[in-house]
TORKOL-4160 file (C-alpha; in steps of 0.2 Angstrom, whole numbers, padded with zeros to 4 digits, m for minus):
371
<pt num="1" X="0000" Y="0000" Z="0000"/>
<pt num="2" X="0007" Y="0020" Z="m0004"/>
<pt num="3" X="0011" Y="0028" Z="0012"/>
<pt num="4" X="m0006" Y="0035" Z="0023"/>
<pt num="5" X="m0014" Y="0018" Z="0017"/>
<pt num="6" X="m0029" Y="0013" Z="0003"/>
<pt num="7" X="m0045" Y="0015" Z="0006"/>
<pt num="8" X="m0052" Y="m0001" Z="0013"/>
<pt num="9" X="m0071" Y="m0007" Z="0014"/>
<pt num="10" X="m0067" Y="m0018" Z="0029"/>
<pt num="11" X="m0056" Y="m0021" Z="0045"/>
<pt num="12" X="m0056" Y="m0032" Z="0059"/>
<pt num="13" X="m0067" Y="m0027" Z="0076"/>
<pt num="14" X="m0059" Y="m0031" Z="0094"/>
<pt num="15" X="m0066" Y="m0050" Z="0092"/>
<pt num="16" X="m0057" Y="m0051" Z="0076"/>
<pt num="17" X="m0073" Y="m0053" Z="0066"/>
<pt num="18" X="m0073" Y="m0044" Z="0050"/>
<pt num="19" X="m0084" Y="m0030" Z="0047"/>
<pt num="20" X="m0089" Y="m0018" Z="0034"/>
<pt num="21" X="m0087" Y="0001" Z="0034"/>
<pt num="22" X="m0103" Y="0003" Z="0030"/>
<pt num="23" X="m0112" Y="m0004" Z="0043"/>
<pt num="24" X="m0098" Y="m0002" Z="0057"/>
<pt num="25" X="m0103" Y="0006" Z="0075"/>
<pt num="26" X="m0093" Y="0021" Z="0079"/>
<pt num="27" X="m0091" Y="0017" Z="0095"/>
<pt num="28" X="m0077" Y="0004" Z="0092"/>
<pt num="29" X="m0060" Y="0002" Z="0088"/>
<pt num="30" X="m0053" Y="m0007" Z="0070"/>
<pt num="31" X="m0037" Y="m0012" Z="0066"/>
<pt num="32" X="m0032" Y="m0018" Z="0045"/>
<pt num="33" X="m0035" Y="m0037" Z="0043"/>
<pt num="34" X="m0017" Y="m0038" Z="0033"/>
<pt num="35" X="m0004" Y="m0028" Z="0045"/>
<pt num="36" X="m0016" Y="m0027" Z="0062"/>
<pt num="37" X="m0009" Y="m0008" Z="0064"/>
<pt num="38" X="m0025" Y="0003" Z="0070"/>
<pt num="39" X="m0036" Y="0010" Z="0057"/>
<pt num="40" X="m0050" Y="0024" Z="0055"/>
<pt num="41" X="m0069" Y="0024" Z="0051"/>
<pt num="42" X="m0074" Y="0035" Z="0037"/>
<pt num="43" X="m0090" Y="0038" Z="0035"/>
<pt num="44" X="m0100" Y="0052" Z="0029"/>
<pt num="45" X="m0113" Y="0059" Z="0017"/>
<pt num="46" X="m0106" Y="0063" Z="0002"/>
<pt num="47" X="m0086" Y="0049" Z="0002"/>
<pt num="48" X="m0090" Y="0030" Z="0001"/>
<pt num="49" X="m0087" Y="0024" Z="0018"/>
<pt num="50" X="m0069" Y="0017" Z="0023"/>
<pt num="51" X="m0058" Y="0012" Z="0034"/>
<pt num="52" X="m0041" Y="0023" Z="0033"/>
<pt num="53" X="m0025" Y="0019" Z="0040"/>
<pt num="54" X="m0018" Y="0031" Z="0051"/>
<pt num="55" X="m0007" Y="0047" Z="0041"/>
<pt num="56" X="0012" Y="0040" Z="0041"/>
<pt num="57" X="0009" Y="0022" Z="0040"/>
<pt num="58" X="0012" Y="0010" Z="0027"/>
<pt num="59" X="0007" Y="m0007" Z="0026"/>
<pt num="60" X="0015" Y="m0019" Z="0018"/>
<pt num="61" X="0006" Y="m0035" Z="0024"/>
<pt num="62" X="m0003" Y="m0040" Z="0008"/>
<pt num="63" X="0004" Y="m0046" Z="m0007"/>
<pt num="64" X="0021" Y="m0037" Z="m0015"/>
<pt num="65" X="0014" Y="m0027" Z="m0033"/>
<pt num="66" X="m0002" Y="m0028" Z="m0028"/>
<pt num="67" X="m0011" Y="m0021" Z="m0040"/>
<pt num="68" X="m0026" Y="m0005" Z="m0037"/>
<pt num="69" X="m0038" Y="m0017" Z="m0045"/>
<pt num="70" X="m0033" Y="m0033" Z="m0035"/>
<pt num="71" X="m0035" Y="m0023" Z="m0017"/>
<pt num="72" X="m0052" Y="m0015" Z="m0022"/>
<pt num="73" X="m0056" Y="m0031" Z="m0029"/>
<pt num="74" X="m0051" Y="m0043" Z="m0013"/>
<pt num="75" X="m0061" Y="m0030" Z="0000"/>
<pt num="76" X="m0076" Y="m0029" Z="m0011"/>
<pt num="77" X="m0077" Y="m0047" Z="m0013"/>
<pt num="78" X="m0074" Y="m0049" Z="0006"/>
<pt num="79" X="m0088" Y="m0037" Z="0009"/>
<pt num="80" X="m0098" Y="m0044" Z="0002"/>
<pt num="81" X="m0098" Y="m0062" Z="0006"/>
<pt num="82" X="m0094" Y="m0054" Z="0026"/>
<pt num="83" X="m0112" Y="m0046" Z="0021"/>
<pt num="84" X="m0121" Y="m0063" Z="0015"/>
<pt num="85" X="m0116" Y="m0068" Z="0035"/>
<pt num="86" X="m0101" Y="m0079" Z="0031"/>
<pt num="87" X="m0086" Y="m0079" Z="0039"/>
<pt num="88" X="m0072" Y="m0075" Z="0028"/>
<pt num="89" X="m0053" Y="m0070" Z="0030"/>
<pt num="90" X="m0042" Y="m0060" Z="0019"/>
<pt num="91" X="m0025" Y="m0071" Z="0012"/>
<pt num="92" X="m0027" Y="m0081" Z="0026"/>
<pt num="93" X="m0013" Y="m0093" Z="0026"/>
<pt num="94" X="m0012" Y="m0111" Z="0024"/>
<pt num="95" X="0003" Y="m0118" Z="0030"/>
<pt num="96" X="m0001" Y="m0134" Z="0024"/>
<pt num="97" X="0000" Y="m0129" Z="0009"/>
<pt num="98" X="0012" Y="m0113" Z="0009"/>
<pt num="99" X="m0003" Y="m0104" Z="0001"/>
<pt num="100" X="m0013" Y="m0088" Z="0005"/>
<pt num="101" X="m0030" Y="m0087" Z="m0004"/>
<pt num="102" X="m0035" Y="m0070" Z="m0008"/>
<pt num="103" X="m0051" Y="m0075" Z="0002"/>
<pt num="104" X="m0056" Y="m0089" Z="0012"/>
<pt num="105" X="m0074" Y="m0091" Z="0015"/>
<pt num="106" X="m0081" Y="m0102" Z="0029"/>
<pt num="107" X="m0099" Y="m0111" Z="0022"/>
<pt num="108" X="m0109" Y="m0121" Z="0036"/>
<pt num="109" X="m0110" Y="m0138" Z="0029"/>
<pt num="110" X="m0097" Y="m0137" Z="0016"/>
<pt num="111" X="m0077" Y="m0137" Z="0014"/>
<pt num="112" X="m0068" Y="m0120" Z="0015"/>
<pt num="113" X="m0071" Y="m0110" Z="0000"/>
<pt num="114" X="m0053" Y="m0103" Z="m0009"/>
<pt num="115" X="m0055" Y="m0088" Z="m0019"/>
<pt num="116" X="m0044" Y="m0083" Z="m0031"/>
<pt num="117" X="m0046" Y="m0065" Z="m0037"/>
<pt num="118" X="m0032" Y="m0065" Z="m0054"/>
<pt num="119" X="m0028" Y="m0050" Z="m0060"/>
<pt num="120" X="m0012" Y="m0053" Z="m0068"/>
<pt num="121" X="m0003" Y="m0066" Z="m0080"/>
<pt num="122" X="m0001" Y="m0084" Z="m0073"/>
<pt num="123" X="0007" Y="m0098" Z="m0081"/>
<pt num="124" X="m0004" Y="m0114" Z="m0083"/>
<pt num="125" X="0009" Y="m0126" Z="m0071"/>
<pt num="126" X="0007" Y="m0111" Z="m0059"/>
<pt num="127" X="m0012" Y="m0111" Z="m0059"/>
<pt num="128" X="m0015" Y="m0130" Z="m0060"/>
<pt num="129" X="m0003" Y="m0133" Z="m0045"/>
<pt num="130" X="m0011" Y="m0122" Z="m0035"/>
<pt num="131" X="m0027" Y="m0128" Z="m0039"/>
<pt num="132" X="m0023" Y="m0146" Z="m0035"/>
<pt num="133" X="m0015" Y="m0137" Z="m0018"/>
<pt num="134" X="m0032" Y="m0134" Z="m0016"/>
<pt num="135" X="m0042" Y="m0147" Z="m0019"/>
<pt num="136" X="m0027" Y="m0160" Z="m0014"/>
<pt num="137" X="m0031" Y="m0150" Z="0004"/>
<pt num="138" X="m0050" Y="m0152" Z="0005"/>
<pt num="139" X="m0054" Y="m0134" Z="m0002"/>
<pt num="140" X="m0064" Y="m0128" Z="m0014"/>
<pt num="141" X="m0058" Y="m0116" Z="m0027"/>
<pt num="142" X="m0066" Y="m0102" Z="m0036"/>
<pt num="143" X="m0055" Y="m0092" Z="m0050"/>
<pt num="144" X="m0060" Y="m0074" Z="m0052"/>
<pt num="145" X="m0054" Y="m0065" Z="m0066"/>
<pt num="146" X="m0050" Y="m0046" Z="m0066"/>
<pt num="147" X="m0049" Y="m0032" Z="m0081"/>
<pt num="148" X="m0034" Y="m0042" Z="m0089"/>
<pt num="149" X="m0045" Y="m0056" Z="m0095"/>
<pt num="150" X="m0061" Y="m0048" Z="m0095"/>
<pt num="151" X="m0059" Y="m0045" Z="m0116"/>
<pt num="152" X="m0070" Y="m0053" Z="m0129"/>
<pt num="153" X="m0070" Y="m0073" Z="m0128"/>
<pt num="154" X="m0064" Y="m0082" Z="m0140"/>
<pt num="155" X="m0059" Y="m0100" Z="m0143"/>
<pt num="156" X="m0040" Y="m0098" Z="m0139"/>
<pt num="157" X="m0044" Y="m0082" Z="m0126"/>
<pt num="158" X="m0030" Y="m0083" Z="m0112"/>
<pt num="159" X="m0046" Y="m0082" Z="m0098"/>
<pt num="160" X="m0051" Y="m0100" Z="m0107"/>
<pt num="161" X="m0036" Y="m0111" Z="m0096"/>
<pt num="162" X="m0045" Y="m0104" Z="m0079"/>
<pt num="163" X="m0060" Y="m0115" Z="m0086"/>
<pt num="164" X="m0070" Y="m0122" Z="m0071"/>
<pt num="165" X="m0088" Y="m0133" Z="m0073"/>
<pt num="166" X="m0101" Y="m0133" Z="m0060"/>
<pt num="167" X="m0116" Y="m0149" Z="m0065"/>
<pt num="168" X="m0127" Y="m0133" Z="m0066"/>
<pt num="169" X="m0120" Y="m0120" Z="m0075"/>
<pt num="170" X="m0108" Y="m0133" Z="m0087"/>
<pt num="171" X="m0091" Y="m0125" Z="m0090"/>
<pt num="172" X="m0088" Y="m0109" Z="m0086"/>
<pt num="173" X="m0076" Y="m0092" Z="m0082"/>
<pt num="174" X="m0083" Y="m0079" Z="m0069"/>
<pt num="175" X="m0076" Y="m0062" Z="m0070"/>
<pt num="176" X="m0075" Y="m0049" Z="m0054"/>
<pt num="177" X="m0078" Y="m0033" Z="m0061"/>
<pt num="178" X="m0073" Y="m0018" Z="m0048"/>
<pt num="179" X="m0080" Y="m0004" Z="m0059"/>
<pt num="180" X="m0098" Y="m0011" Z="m0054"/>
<pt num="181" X="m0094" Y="m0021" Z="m0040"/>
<pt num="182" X="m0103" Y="m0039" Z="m0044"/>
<pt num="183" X="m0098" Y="m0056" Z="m0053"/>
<pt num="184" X="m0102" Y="m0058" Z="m0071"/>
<pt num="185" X="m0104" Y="m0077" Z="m0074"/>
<pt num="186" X="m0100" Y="m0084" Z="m0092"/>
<pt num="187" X="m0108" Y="m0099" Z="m0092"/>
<pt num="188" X="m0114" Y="m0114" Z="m0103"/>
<pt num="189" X="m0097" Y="m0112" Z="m0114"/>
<pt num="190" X="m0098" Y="m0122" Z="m0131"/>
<pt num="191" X="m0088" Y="m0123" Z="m0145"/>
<pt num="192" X="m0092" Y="m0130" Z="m0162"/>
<pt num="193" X="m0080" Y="m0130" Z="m0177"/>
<pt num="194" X="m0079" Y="m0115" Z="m0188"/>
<pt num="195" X="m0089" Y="m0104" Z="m0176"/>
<pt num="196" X="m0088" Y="m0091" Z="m0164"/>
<pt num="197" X="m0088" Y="m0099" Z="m0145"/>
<pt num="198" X="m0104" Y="m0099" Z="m0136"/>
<pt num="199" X="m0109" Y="m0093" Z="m0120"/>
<pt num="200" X="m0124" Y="m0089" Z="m0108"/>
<pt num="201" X="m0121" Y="m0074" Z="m0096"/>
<pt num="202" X="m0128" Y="m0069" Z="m0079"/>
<pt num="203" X="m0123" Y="m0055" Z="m0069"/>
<pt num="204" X="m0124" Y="m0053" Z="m0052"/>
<pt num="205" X="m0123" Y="m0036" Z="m0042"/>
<pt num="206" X="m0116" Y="m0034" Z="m0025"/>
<pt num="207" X="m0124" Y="m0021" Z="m0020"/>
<pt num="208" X="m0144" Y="m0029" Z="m0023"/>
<pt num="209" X="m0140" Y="m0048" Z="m0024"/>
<pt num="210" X="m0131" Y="m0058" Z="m0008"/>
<pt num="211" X="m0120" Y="m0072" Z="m0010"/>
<pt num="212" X="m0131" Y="m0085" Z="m0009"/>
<pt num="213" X="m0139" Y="m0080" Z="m0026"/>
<pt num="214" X="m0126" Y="m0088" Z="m0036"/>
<pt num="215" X="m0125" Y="m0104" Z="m0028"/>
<pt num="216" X="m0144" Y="m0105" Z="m0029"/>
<pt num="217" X="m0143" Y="m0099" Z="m0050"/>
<pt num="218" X="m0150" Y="m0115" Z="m0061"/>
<pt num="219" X="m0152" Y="m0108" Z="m0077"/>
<pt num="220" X="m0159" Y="m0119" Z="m0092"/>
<pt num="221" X="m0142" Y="m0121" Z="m0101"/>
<pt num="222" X="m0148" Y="m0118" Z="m0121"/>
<pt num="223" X="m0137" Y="m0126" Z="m0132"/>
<pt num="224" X="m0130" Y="m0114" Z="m0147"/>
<pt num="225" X="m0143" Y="m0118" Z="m0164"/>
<pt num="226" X="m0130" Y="m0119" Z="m0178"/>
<pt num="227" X="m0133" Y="m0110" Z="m0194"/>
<pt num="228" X="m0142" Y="m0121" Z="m0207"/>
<pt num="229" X="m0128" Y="m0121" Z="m0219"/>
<pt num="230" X="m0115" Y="m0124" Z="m0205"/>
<pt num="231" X="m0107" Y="m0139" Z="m0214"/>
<pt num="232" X="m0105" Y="m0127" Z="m0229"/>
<pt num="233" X="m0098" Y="m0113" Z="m0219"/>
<pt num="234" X="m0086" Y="m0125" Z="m0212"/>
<pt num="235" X="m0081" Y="m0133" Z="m0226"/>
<pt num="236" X="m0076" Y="m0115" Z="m0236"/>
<pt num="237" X="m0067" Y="m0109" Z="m0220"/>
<pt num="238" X="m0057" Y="m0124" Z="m0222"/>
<pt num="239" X="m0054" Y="m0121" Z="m0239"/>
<pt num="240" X="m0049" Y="m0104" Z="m0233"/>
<pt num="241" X="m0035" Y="m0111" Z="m0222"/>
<pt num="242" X="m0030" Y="m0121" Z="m0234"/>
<pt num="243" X="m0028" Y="m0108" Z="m0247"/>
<pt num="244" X="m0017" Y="m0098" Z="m0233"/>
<pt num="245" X="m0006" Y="m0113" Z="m0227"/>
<pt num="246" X="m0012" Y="m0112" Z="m0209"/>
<pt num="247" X="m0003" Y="m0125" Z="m0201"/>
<pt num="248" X="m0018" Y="m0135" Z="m0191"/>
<pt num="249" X="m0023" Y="m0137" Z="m0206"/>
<pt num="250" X="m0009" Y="m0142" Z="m0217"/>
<pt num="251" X="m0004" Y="m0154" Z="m0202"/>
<pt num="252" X="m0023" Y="m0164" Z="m0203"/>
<pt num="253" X="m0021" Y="m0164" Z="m0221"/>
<pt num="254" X="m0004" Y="m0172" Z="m0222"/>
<pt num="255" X="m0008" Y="m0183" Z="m0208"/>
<pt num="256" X="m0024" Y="m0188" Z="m0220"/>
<pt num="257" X="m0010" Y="m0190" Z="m0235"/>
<pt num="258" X="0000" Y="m0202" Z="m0225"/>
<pt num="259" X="m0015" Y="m0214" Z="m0224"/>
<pt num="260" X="m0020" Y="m0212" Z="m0240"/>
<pt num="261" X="m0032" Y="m0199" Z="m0243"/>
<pt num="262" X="m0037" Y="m0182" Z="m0240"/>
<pt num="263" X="m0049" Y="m0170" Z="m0227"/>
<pt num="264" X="m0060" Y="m0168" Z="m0241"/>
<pt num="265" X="m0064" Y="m0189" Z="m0241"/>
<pt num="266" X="m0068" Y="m0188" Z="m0223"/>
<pt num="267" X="m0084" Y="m0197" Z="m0220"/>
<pt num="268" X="m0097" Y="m0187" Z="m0214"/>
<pt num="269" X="m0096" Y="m0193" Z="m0197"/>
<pt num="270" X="m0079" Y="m0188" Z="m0195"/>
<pt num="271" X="m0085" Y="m0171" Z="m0198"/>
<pt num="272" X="m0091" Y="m0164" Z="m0182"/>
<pt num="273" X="m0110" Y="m0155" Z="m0181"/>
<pt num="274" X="m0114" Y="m0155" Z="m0163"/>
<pt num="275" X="m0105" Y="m0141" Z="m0150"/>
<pt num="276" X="m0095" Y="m0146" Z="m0137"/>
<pt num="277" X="m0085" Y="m0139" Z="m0120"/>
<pt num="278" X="m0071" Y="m0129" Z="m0128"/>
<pt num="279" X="m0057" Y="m0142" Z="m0120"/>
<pt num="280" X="m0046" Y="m0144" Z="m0135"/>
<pt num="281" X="m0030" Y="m0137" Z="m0138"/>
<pt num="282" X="m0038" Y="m0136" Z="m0159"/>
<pt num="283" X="m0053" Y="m0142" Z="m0167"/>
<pt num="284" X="m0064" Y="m0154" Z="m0165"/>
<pt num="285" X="m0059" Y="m0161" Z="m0183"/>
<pt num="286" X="m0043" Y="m0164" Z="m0177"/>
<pt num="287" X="m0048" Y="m0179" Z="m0163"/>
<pt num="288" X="m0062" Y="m0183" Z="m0176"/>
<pt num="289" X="m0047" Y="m0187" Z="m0190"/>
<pt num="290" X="m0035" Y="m0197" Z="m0175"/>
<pt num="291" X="m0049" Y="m0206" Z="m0174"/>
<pt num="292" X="m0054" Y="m0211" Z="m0189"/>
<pt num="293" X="m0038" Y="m0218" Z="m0193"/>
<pt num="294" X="m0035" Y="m0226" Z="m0177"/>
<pt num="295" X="m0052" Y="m0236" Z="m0181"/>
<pt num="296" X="m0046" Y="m0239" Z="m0198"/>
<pt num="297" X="m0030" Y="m0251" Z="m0190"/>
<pt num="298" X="m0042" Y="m0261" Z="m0180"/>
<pt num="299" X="m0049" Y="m0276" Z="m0183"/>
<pt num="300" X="m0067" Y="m0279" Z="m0187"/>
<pt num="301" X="m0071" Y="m0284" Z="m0171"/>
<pt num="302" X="m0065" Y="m0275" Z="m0152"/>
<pt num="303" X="m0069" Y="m0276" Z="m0135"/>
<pt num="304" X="m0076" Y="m0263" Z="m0126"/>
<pt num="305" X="m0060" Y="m0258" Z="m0116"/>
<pt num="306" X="m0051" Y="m0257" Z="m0131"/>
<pt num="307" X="m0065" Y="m0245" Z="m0140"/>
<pt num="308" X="m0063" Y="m0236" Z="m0123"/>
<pt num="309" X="m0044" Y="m0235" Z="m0124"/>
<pt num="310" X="m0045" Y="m0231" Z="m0142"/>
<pt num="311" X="m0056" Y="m0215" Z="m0138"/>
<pt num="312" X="m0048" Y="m0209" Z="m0123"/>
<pt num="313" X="m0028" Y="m0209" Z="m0131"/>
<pt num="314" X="m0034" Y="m0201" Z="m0146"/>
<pt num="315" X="m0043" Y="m0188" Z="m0136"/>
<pt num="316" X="m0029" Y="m0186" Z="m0123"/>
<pt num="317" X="m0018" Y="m0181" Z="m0137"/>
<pt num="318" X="m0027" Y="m0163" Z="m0143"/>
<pt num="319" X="m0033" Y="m0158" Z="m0123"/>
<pt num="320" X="m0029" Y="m0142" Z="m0118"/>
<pt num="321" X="m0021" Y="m0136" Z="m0103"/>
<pt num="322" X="m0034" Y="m0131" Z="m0092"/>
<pt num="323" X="m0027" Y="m0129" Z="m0074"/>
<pt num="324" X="m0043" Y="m0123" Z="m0062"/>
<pt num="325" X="m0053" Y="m0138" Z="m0071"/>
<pt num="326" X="m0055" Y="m0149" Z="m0058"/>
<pt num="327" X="m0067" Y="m0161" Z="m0065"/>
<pt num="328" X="m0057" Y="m0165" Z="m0081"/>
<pt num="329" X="m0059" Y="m0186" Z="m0080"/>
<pt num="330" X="m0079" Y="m0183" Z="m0078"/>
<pt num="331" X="m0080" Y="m0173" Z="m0093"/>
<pt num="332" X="m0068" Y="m0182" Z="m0105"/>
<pt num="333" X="m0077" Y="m0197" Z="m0099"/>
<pt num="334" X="m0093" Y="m0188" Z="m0105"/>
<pt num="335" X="m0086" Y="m0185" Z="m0121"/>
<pt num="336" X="m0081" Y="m0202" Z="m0122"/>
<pt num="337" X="m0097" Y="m0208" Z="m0121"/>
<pt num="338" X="m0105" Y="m0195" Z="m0132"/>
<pt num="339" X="m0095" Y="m0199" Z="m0147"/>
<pt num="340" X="m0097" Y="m0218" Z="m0146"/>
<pt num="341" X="m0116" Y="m0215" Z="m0147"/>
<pt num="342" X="m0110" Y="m0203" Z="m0164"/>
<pt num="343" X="m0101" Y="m0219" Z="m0169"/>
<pt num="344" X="m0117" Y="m0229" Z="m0166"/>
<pt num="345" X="m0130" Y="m0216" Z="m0175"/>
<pt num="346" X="m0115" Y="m0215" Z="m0188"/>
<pt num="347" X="m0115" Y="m0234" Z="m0192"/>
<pt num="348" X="m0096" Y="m0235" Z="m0187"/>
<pt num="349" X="m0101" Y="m0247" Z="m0172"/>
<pt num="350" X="m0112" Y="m0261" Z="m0172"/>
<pt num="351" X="m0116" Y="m0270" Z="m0154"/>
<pt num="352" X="m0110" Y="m0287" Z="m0151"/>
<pt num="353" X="m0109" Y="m0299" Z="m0137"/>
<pt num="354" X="m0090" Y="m0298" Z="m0137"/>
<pt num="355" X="m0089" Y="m0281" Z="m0137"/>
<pt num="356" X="m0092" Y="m0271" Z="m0155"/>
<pt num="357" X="m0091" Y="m0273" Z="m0173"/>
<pt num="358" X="m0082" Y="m0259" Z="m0182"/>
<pt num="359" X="m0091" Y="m0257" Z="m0201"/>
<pt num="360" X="m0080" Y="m0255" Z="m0215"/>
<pt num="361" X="m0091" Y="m0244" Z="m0225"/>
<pt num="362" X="m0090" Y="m0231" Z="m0214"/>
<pt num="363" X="m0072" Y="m0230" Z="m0210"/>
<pt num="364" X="m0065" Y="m0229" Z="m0231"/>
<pt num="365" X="m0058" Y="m0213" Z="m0239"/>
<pt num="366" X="m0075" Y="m0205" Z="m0250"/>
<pt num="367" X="m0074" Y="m0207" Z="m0267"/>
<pt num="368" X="m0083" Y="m0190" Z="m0270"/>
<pt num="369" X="m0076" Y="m0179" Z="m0259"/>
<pt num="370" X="m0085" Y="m0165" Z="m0249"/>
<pt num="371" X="m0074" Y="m0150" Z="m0251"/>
């Protein structure tokens, strides 16, 4: 903090309960949750209420290059949760685990809450290890993202490796936004080959909503409804790349020229239609192709395991780094499972008693191809 101290929204009371400026009695004495040094209450018609350090004191106590927006941002989130009646702490530390949340919230009838409020650039090892500090530790995490991240969304956007999923509200990035003070939740996020991601948004404002509103939010989560001449539109932005040598493209296609054909005798199955949570470090073509070819080396009959095995490497090979994602198995299993029904509907697979039957039909290079 700059000599005479920032502004803060909360301090600690004699009982070392947190409270906020706002609905602070006069009457007692306050000292900062980060360096315990006394501190004033501010609080008057016309300035935001406060708690001030006192003139010629610096603190130091919270993090070194602590950004304007990450203090503002830490006190208003701790308001407001201290608001909703939970107990919560400001970078509490965890010796266990060498780690000091921004926040800690303590929920009756649930693990310690971790909050996370990222404001600067993190490497993805950095951010999965803490995660998994986390979780390892029996905490829950939540990932915040400040200004930094908080730019247009696009398949490879730099706010996509703080990916988490909740069953309601499917994958998803929340944003704390200091300027309005309240979470804006991007939710339901889909990505289907060739087109823009997709996302449903919710926002939530301190000041009118508590706490409890978002851990009670269900939304219907509406899948995106693609453009009737999607396969067109894909197929000519592939051409497209092609035409300009991008090099996810010229890798698929020489992979398909290796095995003796191109992207353009894909069967149609190999073509991805449907949207799907934006793990993958490319497109969804891209698992699509491994597999074919993969299939195309079996022989006509496989176990189960093996299908399973088969589905899992290929996909393990184009996920992306996604270090807050906590739940990565449960979701690649679903997508597991979701494309061995695509192989099903496809008349790739047929059911057998041993396992399955793969059908030649649908795993040869087209004779008339599609692009």
């Amino acid at each position: 903090m700059s000599e005479g101290g920032e502004a803060m929204l909360l301090a600690m009371d004699g009982t070392q309960t947190l409270v906020a400026a706002k609905q602070a009695p006069r009457t007692q004495t306050y000292v900062c949750p980060g360096c315990l040094a006394p501190v004033r209450l501010k609080r008057g018609r016309i300035i935001t209420a406060h708690f001030a350090h006192q003139a010629g004191q610096v603190c130091t106590s919270f993090s070194e290059g602590e950004t304007t927006e990450h203090l503002l941002g830490k006190q208003q989130l701790a308001a407001w949760f201290a608001a909703s009646g939970l107990a919560v702490q400001l970078e509490a530390p965890l010796s266990a685990l060498h780690q000091r949340p921004d926040l800690l919230v303590q929920q009756p009838g649930h693990a310690p809450l971790a909050i996370e409020f990222q404001c600067s650039p993190l490497a993805v090892e950095r951010l999965a290890e803490r995660t998994q500090g986390y979780v390892a530790h029996g905490y829950r995490v939540l990932w915040l993202l400040g200004t930094p991240y908080q730019r247009h969304l696009q398949r490879h956007a730099k706010a996509l490796k703080f990916l988490q999923y909740h069953p309601h509200w499917g994958c998803y990035v929340a944003f704390w936004q200091t300027k309005t003070n309240g979470l804006c939740l991007l939710y339901n996020l889909l990505t289907l080959d060739g087109e823009a991601l997709s996302y449903q948004r919710q926002y939530f404002p301190s000041a009118s909503q508590s706490v409890q509103a978002i851990w009670h939010f269900r939304p219907v989560l509406t899948p995106p409804q693609p453009i009737a001449a999607h396969l067109q539109h894909y197929q000519r932005q592939i051409v497209l790349a092609r035409l300009r040598r991008q090099p996810w493209l010229q890798a698929l296609q020489t992979r398909c020229y290796e095995h003796g054909g191109t992207l353009a005798q894909l069967p149609a199955w190999a073509v991805p239609m449907q949207a799907a949570w934006p793990l993958l470090v490319g497109p969804y073509l891209a698992w699509y192709v491994a597999l074919f070819l993969a299939l195309r080396t079996q022989p006509l009959e496989i176990s189960a395991e093996k299908l399973t095995t088969i589905l899992t490497t290929t996909l393990a090979e184009q996920l992306a780094p996604r270090g807050a994602l906590t739940s990565l198995a449960t979701l690649t299993a679903q997508l597991v499972a979701h494309v061995q029904s695509v192989l099903v509907e496809a008349q790739v697979l047929q059911a057998i008693p041993t396992g399955w039957r793969l059908l030649p039909a649908q795993l040869r290079w087209q004779k008339n191809a599609q692009y």
